[in-house]
N, CA and C atoms as an extended XYZ file, in Angstrom:
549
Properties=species:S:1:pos:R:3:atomname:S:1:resname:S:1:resid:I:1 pbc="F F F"
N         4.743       13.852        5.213 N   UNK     1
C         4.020       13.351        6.364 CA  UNK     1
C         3.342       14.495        7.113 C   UNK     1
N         4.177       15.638        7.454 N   UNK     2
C         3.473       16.766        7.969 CA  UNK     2
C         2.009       17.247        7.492 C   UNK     2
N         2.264       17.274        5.690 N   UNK     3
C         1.341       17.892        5.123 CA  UNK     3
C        -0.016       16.625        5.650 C   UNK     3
N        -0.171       15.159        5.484 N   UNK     4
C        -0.683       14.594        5.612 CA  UNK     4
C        -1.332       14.569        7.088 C   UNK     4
N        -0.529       14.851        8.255 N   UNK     5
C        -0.901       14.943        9.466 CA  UNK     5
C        -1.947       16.448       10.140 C   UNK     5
N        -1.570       17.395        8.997 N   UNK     6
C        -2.365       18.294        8.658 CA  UNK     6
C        -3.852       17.758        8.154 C   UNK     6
N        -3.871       17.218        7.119 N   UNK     7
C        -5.174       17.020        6.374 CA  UNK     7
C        -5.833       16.234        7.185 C   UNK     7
N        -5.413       15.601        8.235 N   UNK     8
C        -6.410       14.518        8.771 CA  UNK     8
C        -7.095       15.173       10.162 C   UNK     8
N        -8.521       15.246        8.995 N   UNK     9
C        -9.584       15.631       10.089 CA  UNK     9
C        -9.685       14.796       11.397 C   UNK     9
N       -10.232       15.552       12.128 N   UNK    10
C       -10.541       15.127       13.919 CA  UNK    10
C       -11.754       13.965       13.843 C   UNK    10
N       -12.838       13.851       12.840 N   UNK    11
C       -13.835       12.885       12.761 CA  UNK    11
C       -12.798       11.742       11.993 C   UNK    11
N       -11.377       11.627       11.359 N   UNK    12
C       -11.144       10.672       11.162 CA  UNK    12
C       -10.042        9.766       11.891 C   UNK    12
N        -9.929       10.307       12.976 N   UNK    13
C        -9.365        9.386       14.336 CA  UNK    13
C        -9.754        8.304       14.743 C   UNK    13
N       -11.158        7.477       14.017 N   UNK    14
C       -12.028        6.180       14.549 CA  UNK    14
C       -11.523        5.321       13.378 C   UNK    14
N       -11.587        5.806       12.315 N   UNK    15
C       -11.124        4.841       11.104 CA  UNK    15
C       -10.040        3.905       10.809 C   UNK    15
N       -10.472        2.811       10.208 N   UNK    16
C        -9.579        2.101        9.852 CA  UNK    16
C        -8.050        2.705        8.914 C   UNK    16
N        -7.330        2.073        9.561 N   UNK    17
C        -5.698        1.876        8.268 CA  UNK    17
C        -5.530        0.876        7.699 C   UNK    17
N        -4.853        0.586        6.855 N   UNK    18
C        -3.782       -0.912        5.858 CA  UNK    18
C        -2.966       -1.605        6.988 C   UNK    18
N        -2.991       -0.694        8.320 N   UNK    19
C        -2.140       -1.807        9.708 CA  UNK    19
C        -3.167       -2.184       10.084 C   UNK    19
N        -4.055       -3.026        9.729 N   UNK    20
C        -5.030       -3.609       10.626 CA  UNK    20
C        -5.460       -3.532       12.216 C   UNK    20
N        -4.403       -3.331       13.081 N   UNK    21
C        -4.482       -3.123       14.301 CA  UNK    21
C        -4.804       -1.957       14.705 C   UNK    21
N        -4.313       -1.010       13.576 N   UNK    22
C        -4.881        0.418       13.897 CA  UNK    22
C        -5.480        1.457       13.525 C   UNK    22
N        -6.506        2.425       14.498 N   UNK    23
C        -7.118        3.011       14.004 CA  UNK    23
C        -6.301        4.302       13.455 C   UNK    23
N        -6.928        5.210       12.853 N   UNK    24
C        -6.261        6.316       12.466 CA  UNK    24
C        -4.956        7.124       13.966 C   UNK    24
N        -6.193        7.272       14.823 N   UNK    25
C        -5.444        7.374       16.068 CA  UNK    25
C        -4.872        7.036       16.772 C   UNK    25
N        -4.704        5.575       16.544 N   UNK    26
C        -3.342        4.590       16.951 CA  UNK    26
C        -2.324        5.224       15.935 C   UNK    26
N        -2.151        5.119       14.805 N   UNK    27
C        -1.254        5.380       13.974 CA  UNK    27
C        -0.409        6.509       14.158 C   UNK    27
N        -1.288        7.794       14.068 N   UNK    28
C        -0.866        8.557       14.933 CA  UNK    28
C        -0.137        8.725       16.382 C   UNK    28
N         0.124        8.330       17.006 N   UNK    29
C         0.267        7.740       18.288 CA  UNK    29
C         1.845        7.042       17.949 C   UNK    29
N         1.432        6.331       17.178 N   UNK    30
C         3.009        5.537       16.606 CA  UNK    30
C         3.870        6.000       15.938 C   UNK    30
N         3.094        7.138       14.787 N   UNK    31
C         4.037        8.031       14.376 CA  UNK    31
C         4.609        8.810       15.207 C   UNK    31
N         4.010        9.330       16.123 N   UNK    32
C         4.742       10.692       16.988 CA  UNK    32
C         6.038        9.995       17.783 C   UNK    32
N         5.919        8.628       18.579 N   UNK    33
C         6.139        7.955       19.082 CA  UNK    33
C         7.606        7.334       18.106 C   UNK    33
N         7.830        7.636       16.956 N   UNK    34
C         8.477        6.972       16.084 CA  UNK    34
C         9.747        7.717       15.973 C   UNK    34
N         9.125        9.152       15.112 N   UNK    35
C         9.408       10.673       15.256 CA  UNK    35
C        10.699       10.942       16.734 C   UNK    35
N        10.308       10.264       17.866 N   UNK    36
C        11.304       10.776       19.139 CA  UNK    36
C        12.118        9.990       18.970 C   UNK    36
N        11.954        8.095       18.410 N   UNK    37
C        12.602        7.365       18.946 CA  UNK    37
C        13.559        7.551       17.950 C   UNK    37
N        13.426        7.815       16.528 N   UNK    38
C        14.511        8.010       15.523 CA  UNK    38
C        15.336        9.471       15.369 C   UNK    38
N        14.564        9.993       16.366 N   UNK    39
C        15.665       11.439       16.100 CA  UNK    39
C        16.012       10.613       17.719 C   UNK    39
N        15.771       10.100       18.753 N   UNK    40
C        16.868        9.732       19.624 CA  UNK    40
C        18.136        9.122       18.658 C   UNK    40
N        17.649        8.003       18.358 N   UNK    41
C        18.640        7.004       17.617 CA  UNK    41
C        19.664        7.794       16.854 C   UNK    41
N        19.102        9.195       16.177 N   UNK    42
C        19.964       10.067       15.439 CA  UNK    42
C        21.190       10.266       15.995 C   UNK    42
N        20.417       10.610       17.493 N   UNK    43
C        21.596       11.346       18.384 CA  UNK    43
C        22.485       10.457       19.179 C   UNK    43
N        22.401        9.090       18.911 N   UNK    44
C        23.149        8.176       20.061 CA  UNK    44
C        22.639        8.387       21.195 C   UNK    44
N        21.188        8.441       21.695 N   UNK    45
C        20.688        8.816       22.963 CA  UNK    45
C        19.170        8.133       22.729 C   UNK    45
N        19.773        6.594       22.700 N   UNK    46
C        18.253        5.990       22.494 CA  UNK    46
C        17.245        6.045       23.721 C   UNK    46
N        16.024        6.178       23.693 N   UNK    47
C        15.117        5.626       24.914 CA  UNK    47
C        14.848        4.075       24.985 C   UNK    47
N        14.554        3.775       26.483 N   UNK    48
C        14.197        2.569       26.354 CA  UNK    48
C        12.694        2.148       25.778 C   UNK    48
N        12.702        1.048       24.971 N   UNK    49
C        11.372        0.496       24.489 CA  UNK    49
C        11.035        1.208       23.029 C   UNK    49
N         9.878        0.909       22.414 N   UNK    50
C         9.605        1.594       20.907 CA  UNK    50
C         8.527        2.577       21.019 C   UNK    50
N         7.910        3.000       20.506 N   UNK    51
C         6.899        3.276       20.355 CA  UNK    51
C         5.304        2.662       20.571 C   UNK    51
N         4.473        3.833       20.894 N   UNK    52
C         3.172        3.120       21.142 CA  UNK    52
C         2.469        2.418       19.697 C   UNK    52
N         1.446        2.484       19.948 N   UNK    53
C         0.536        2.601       18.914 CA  UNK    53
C        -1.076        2.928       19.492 C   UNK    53
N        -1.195        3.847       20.038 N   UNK    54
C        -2.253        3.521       21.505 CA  UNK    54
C        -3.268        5.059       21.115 C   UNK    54
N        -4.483        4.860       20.725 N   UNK    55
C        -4.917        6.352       20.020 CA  UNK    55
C        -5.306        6.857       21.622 C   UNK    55
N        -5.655        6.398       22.355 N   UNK    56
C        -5.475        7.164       23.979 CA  UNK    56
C        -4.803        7.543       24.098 C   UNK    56
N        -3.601        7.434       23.685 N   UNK    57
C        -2.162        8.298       24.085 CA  UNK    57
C        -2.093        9.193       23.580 C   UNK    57
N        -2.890        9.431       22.134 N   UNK    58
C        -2.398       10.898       21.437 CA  UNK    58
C        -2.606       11.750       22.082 C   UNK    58
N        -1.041       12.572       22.302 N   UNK    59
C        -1.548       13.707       22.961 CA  UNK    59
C        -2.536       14.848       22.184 C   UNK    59
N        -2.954       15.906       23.005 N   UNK    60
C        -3.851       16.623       22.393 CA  UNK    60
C        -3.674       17.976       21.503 C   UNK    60
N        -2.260       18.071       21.597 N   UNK    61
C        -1.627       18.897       20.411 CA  UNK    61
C        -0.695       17.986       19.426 C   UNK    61
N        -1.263       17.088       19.068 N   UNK    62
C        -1.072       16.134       18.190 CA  UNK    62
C        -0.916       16.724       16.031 C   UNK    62
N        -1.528       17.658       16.085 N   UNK    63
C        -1.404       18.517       14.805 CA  UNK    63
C        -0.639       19.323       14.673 C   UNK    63
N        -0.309       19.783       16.019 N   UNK    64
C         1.244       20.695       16.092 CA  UNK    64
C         2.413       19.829       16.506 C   UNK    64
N         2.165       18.933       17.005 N   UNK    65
C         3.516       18.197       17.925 CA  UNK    65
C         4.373       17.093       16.942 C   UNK    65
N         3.756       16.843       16.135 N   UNK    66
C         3.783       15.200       15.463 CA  UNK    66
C         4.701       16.084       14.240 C   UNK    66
N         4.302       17.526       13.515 N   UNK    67
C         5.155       17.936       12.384 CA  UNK    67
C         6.192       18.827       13.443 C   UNK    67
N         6.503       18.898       14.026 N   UNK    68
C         7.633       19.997       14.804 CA  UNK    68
C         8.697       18.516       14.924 C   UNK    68
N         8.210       17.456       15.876 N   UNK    69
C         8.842       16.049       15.909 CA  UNK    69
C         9.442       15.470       14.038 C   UNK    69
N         8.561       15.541       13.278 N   UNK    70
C         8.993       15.150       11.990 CA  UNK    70
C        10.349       16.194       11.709 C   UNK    70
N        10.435       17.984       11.615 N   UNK    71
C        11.026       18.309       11.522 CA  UNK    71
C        12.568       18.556       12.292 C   UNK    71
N        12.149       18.043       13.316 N   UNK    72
C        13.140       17.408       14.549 CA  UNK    72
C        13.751       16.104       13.841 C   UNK    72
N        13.451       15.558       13.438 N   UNK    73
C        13.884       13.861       13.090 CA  UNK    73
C        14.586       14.000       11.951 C   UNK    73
N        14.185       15.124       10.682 N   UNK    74
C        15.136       15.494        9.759 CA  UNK    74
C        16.368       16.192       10.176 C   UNK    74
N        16.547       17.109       10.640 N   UNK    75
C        17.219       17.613       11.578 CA  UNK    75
C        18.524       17.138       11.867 C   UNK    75
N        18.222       15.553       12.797 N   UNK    76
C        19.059       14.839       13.533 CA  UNK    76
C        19.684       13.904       12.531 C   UNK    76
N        18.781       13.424       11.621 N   UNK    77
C        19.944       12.819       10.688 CA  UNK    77
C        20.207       13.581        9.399 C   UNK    77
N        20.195       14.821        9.454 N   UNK    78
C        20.985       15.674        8.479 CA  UNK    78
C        22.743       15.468        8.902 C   UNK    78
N        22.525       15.230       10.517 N   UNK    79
C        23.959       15.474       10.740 CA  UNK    79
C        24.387       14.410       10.352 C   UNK    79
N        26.111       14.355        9.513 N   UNK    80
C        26.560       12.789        9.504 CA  UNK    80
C        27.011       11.537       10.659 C   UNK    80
N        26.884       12.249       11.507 N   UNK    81
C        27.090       11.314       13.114 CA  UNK    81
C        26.172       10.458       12.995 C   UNK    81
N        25.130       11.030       12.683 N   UNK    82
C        24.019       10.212       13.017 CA  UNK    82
C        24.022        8.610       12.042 C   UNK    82
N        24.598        8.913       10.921 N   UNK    83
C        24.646        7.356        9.896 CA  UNK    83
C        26.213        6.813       10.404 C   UNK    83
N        26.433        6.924       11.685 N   UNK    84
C        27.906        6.115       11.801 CA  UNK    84
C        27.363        5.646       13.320 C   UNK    84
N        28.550        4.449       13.271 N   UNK    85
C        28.816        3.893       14.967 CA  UNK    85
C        27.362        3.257       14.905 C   UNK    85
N        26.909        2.892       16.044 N   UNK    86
C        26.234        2.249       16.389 CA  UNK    86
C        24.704        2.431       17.330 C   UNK    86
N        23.895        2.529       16.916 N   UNK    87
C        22.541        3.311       17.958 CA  UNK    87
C        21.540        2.463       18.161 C   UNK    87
N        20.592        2.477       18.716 N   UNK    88
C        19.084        1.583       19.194 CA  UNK    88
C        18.052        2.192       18.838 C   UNK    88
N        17.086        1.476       18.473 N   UNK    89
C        15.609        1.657       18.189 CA  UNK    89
C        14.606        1.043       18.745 C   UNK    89
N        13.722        1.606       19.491 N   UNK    90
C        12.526        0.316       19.384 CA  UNK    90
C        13.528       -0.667       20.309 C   UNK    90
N        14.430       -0.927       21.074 N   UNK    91
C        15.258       -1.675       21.907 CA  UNK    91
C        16.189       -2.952       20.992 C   UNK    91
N        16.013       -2.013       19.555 N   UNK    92
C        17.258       -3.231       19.135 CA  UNK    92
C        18.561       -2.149       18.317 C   UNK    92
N        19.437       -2.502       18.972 N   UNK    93
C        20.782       -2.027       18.380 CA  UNK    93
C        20.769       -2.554       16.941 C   UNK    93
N        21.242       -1.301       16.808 N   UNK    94
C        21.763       -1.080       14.744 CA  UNK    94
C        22.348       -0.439       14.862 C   UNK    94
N        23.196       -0.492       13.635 N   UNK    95
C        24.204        0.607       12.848 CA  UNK    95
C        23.394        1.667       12.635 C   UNK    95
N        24.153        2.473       12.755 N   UNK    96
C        23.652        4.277       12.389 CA  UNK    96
C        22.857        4.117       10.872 C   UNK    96
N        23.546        3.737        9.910 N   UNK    97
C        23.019        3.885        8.568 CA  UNK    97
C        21.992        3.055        8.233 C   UNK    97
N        21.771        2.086        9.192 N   UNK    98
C        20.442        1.241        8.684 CA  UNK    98
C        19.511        1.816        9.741 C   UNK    98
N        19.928        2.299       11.312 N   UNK    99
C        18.650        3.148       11.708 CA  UNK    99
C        17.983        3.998       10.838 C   UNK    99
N        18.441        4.692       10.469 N   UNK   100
C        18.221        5.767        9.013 CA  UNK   100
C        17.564        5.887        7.800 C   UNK   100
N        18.193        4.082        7.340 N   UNK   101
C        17.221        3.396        6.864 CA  UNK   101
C        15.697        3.199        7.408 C   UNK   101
N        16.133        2.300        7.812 N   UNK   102
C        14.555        1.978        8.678 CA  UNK   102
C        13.724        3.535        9.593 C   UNK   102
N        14.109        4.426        9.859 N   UNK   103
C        12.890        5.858        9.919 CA  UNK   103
C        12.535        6.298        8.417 C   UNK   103
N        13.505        5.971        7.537 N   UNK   104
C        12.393        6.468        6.151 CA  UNK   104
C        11.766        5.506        6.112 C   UNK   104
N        12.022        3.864        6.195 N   UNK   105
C        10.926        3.329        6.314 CA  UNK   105
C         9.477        3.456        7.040 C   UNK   105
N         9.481        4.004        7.886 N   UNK   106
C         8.632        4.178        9.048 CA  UNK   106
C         7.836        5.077        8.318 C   UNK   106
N         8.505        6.392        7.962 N   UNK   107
C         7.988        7.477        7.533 CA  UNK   107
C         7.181        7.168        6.116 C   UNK   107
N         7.629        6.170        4.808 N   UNK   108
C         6.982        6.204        3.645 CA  UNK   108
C         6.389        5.355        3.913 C   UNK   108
N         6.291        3.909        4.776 N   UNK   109
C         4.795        3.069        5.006 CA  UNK   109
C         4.093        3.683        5.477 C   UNK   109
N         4.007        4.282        6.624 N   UNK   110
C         3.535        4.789        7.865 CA  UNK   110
C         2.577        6.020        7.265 C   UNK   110
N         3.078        6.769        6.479 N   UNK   111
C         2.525        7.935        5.318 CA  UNK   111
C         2.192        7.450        4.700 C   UNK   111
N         2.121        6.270        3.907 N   UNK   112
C         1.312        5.688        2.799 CA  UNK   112
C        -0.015        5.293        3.587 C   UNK   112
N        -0.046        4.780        4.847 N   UNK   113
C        -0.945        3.811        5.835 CA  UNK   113
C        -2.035        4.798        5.673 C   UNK   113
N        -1.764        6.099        6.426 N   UNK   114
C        -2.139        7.631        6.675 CA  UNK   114
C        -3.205        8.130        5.377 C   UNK   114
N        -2.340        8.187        4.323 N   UNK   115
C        -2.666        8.840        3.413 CA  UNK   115
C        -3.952        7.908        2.724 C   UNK   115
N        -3.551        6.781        2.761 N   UNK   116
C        -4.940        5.879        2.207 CA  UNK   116
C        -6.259        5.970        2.827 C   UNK   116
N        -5.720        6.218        4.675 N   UNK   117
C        -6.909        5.804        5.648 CA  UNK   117
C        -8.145        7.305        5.202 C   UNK   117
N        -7.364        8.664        5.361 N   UNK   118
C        -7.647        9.886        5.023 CA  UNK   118
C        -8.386       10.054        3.548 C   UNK   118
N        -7.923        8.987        2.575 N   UNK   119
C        -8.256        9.512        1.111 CA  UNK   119
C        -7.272       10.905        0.734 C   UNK   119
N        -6.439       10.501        1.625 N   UNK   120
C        -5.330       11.722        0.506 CA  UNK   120
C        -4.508       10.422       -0.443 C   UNK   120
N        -4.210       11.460       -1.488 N   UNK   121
C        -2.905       11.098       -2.473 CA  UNK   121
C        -2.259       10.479       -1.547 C   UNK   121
N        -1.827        8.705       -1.803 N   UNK   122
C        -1.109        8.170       -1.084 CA  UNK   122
C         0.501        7.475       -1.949 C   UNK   122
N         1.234        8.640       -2.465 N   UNK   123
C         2.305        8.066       -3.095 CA  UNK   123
C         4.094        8.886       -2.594 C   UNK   123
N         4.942        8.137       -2.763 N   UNK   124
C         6.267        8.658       -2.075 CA  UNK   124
C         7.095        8.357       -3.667 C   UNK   124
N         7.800        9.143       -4.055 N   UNK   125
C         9.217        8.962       -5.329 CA  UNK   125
C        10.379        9.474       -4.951 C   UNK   125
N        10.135        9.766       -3.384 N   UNK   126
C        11.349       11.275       -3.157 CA  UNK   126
C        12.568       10.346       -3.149 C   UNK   126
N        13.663       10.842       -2.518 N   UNK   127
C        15.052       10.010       -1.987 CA  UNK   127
C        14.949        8.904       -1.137 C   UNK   127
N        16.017        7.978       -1.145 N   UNK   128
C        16.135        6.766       -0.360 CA  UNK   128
C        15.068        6.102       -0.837 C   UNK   128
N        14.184        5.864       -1.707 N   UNK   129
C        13.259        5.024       -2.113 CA  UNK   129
C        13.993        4.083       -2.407 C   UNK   129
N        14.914        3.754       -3.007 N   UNK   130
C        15.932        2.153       -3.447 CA  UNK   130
C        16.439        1.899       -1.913 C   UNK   130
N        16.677        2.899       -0.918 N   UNK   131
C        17.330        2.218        0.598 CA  UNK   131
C        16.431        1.463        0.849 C   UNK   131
N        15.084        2.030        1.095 N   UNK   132
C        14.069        1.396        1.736 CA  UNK   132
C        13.797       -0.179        1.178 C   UNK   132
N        13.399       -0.217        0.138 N   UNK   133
C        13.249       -1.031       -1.084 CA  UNK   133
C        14.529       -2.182       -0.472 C   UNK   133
N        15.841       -1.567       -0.984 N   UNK   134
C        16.491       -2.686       -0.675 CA  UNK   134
C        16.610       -3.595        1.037 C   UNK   134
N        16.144       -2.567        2.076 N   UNK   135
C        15.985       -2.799        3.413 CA  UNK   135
C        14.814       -3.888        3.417 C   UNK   135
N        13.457       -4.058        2.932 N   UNK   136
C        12.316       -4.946        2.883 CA  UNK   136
C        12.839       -5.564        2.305 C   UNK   136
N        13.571       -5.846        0.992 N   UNK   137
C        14.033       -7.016        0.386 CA  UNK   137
C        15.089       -7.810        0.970 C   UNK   137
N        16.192       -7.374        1.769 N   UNK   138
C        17.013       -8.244        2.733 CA  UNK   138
C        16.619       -8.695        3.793 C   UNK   138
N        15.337       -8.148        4.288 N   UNK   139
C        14.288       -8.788        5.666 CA  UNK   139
C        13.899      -10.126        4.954 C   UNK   139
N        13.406       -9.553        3.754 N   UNK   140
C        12.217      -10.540        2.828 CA  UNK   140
C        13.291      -12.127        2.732 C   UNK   140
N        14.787      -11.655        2.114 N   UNK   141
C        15.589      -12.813        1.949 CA  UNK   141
C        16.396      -13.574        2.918 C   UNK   141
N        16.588      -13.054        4.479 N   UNK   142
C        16.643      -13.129        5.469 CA  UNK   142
C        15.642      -14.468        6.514 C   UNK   142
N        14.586      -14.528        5.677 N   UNK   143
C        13.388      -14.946        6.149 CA  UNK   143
C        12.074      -14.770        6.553 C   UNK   143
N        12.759      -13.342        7.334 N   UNK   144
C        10.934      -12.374        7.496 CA  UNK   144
C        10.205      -12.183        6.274 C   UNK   144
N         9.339      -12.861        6.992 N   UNK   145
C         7.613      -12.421        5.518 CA  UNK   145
C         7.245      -11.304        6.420 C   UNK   145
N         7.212      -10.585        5.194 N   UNK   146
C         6.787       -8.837        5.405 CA  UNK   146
C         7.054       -8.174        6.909 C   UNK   146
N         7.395       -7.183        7.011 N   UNK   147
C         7.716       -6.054        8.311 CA  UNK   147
C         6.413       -6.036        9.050 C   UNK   147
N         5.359       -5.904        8.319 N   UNK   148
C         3.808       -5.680        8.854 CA  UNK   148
C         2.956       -6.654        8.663 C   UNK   148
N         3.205       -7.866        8.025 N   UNK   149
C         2.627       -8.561        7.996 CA  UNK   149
C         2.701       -9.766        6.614 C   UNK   149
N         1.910      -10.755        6.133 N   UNK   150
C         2.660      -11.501        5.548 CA  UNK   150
C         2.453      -10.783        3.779 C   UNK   150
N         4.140      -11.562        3.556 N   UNK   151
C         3.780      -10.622        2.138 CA  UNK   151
C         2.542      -10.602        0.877 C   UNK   151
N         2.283       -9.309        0.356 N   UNK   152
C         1.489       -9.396       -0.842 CA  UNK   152
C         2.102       -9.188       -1.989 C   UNK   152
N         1.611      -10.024       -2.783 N   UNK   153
C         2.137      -10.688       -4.353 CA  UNK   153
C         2.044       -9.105       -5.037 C   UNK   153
N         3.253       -8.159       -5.516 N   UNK   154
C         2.706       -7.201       -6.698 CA  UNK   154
C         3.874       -7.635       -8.100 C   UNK   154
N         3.624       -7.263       -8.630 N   UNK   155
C         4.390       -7.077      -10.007 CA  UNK   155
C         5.977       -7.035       -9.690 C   UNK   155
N         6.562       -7.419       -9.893 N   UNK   156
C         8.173       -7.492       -9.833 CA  UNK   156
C         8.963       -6.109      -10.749 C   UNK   156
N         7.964       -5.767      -12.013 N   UNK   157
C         8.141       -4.810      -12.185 CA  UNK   157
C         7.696       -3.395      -11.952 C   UNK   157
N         6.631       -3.935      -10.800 N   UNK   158
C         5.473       -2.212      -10.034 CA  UNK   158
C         6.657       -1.365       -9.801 C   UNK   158
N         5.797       -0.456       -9.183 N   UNK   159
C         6.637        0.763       -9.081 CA  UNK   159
C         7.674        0.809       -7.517 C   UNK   159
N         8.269        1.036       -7.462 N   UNK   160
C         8.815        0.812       -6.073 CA  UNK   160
C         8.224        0.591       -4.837 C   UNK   160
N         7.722        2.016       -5.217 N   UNK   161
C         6.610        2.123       -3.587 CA  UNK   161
C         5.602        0.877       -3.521 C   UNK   161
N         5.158        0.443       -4.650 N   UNK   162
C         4.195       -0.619       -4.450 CA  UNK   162
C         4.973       -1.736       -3.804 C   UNK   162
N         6.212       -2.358       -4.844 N   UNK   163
C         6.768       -3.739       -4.156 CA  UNK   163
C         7.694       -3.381       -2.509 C   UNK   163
N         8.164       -1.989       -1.895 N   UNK   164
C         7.958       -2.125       -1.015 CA  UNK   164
C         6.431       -2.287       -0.110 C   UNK   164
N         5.782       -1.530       -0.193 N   UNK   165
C         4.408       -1.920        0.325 CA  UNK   165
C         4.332       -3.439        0.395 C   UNK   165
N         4.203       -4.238       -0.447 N   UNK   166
C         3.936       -5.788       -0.554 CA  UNK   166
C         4.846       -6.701       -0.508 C   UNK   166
N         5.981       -6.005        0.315 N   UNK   167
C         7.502       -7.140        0.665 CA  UNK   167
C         7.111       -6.764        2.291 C   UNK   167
N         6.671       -5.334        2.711 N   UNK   168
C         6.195       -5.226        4.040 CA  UNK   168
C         5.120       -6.252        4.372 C   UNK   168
N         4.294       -6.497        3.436 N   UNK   169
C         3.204       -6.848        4.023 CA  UNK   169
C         1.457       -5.823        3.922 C   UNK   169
N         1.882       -4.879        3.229 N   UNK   170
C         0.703       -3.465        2.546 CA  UNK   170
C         0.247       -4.442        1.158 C   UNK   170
N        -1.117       -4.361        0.883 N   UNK   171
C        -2.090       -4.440       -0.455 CA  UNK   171
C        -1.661       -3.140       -0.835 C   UNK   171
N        -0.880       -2.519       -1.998 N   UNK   172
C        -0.668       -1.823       -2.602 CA  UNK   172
C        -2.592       -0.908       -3.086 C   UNK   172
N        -3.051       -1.874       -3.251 N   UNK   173
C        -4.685       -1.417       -3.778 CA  UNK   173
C        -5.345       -1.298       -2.147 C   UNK   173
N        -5.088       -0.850       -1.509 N   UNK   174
C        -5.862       -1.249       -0.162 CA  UNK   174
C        -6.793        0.291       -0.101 C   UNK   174
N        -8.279       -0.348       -0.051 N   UNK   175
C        -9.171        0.624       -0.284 CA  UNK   175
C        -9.638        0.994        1.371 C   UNK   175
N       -10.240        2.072        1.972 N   UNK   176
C       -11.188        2.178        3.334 CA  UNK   176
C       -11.889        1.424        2.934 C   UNK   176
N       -12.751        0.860        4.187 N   UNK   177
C       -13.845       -0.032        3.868 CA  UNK   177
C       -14.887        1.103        3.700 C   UNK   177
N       -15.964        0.856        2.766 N   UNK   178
C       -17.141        1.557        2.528 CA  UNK   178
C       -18.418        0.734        4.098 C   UNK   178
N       -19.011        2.034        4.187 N   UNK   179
C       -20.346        1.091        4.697 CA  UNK   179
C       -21.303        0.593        3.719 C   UNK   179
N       -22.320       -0.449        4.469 N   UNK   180
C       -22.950       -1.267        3.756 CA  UNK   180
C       -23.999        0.374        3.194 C   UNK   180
N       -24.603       -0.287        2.040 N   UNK   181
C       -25.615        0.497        1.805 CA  UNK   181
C       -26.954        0.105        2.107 C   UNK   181
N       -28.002        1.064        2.509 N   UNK   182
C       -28.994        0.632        3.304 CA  UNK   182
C       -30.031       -0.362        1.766 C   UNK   182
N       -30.889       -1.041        2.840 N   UNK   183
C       -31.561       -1.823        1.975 CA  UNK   183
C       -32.439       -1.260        0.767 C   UNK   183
């Protein structure tokens, strides 16, 4: 995510993401915003409320602040406290180990969202890919259609990252929109 928050030029803060609601600079905004609330949650020292999504809000050391916060958030759940007892997110109480869950979630949609909007390489294989995976699929059987929105149909046998993407609610193929071309 760092490396990605790096690559994203300052002219691409207007652009569309795969969250429909937001622009590059909303996203941003939600990541940083994400970044505090899950290294709170790490620490048993939740804040009240979730995160923005508000590209007015980005602050303006947003290229330095957002990877120091990422490396902060690894950090806090390196420690094992952090996957026990009981903590809040976003204003809903969870168990330590599914908060945990759900910030890699945050982090491999949220970086996939990023990485598509930018035209960087948008793919994740690292660890906890089956947590995540299995976290969208117990929402999915639970009742919630998709985390982000309603689900998209992929292959049962795609690759992970894809059928999470499309149990969230992500087009695994989700292109920037091109502009029209002139007449």
């Amino acid at each position: 995510m760092a490396r990605l928050v790096d690559a994203t030029p300052d002219d691409a803060l207007g652009r569309p993401t795969p969250c429909s609601e937001y622009t590059v600079a909303d996203l941003l905004d939600h990541i940083a915003g994400s970044t505090l609330a899950f290294t709170a949650a790490a620490r048993k020292d939740p804040p009240e409320g979730g995160p923005s999504g508000d590209g007015a809000r980005l602050p303006a050391d947003w290229r330095t602040r957002i990877p120091r916060q990422l490396e902060e958030l690894v950090d806090a759940w390196r420690e094992p406290g952090a996957w026990t007892g009981t903590t809040a997110a976003g204003g809903v109480e969870l168990p330590g180990e599914v908060a945990g869950v759900v910030a890699l979630d945050e982090l491999v949609i949220h970086g996939w969202d990023l990485a598509k909007a930018i035209g960087q390489p948008a793919g994740y294989d690292g660890p906890g890919l089956d947590a995540v995976l299995g976290m969208v699929q117990q929402f999915r059987d639970s009742g919630v259609e998709g985390l982000f929105g309603p689900e998209v149909p992929v292959p049962a046998n795609g690759p992970p990252l894809d059928r999470i993407l499309g149990l969230a609610g992500r087009d695994p193929e989700w292109q920037p929109p091109t502009a029209a071309s002139p007449p």
